[in-house]
SERORO-456577 format. One record per residue: residue number from 1; residue in one letter; x, y, z of N, C-alpha, C, CB in turn. Coordinates in steps of 0.05 Angstrom, whole numbers, plus 32768, in hexadecimal, padded with zeros to 4 digits. Glycine has a CB too. Layout:
KETI/num/residu/n.x/n.y/n.z/ca.x/ca.y/ca.z/c.x/c.y/c.z/cb.x/cb.y/cb.z
KETI/NUM/A/X/Y/Z/X/Y/Z/X/Y/Z/X/Y/Z .
...
This chain:
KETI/num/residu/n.x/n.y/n.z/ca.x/ca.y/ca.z/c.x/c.y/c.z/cb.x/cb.y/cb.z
KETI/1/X/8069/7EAE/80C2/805D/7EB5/80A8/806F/7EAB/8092/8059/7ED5/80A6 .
KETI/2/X/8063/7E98/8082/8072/7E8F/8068/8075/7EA1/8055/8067/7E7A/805B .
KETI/3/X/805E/7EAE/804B/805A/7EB4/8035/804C/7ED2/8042/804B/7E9E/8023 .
KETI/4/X/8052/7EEA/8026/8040/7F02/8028/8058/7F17/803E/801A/7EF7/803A .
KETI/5/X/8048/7F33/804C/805A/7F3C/8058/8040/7F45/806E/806F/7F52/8048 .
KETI/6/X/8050/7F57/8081/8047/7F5F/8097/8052/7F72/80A5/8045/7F4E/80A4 .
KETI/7/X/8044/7F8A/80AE/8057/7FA7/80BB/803E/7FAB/80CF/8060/7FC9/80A1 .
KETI/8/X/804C/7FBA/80DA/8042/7FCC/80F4/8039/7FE4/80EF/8057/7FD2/8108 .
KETI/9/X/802E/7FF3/80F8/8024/800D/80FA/802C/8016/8119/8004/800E/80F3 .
KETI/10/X/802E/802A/8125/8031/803B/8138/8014/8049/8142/8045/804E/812F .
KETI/11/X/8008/8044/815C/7FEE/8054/8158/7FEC/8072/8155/7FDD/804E/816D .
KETI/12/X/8004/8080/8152/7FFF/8095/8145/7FFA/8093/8133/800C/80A3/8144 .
KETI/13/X/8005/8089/8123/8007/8084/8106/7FE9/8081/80F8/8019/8069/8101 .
KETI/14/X/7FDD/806B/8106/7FC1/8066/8104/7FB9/807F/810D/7FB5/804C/8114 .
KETI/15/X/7FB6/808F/811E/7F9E/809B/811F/7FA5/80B6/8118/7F8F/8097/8138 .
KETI/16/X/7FBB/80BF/810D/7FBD/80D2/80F4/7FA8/80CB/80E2/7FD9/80D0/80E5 .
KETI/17/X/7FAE/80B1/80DB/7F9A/80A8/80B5/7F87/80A6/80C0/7F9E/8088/809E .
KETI/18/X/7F7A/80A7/80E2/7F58/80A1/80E0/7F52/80B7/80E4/7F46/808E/80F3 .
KETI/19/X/7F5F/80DB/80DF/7F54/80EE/80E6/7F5A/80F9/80CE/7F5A/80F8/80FE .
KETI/20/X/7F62/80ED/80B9/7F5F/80F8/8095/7F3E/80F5/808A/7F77/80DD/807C .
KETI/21/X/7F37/810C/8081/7F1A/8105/8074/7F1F/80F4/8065/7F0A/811A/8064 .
KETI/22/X/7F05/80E6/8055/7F0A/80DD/803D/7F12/80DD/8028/7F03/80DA/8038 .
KETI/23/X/7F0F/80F3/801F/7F14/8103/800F/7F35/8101/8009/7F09/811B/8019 .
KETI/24/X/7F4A/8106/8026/7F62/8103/8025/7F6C/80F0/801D/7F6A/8106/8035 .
KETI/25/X/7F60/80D7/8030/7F63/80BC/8030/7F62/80B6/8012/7F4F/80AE/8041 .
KETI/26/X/7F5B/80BB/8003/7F4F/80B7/7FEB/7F6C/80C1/7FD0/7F2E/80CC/7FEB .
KETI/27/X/7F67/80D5/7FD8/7F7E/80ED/7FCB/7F94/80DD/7FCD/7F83/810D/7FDE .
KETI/28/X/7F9D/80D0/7FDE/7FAF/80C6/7FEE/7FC0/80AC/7FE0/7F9F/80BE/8007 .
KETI/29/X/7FA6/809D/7FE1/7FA6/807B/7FD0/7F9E/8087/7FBD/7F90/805E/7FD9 .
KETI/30/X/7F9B/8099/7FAF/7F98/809B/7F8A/7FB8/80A9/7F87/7F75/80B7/7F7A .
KETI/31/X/7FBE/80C4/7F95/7FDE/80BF/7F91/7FFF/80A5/7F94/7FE3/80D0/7FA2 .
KETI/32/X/7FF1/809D/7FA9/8001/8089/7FAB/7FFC/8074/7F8A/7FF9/8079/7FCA .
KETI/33/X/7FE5/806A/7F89/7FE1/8054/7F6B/7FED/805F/7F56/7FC1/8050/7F60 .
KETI/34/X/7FEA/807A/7F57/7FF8/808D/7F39/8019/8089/7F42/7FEC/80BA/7F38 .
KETI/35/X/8025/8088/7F50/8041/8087/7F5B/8047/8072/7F52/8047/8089/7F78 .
KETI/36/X/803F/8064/7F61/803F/803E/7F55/803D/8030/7F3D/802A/8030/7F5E .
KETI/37/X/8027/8041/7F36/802B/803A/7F15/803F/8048/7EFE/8010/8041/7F0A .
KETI/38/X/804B/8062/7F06/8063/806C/7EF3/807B/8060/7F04/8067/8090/7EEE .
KETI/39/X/807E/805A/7F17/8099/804C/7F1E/80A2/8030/7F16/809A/804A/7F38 .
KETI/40/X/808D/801F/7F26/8098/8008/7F1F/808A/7FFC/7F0A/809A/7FF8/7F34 .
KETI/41/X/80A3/7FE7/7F05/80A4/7FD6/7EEF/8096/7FCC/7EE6/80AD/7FC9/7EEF .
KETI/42/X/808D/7FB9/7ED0/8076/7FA4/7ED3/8083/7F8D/7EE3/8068/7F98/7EB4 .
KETI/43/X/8090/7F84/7EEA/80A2/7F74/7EF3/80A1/7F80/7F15/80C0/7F77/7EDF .
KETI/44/X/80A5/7F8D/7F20/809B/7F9D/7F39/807B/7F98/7F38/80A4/7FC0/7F38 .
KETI/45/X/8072/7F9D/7F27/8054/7FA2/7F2F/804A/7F7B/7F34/803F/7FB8/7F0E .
KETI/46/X/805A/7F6E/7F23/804D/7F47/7F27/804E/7F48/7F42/8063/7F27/7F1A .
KETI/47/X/806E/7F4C/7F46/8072/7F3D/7F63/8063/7F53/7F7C/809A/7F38/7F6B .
KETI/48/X/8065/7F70/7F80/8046/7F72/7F8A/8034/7F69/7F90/803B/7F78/7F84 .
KETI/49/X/8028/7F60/7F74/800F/7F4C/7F73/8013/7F36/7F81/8008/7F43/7F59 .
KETI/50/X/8025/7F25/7F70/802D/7F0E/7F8B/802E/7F10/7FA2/8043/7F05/7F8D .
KETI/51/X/8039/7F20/7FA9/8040/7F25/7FCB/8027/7F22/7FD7/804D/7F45/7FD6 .
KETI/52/X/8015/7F42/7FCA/7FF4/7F46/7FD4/7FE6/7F23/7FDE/7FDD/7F56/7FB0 .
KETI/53/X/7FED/7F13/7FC6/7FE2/7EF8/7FC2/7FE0/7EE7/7FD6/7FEF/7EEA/7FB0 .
KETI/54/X/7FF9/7EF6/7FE1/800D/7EDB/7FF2/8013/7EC2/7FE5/7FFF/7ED0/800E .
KETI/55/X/801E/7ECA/7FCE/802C/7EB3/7FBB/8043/7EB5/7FB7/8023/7EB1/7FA3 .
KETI/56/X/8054/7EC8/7FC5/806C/7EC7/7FCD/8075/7ED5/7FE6/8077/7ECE/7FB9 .
């Protein structure tokens, strides 16, 4: 892999998150975005983006 990243999960791990309602799941990724957005930087948040891109 050149570019971008890549991790593992554990199948526990997975099937903890496939036995969260939606609802959680949800709760979940809207806490995390609110985290993300008072922490990092704008400068954190490009290269993020990049990464997401696989442009770096």
């Amino acid at each position: 892999m050149d570019k971008g990243f890549e991790y593992t999960l554990e199948d526990e791990k997975i099937i903890e998150y496939m036995k969260l309602s939606t609802e959680d799941k949800l709760k979940w990724l809207d806490e995390i975005n609110e985290f993300n957005r008072i922490v990092l930087s704008n400068h954190e948040k490009e290269l993020r983006d990049k990464l997401r891109k696989c442009e770096i």
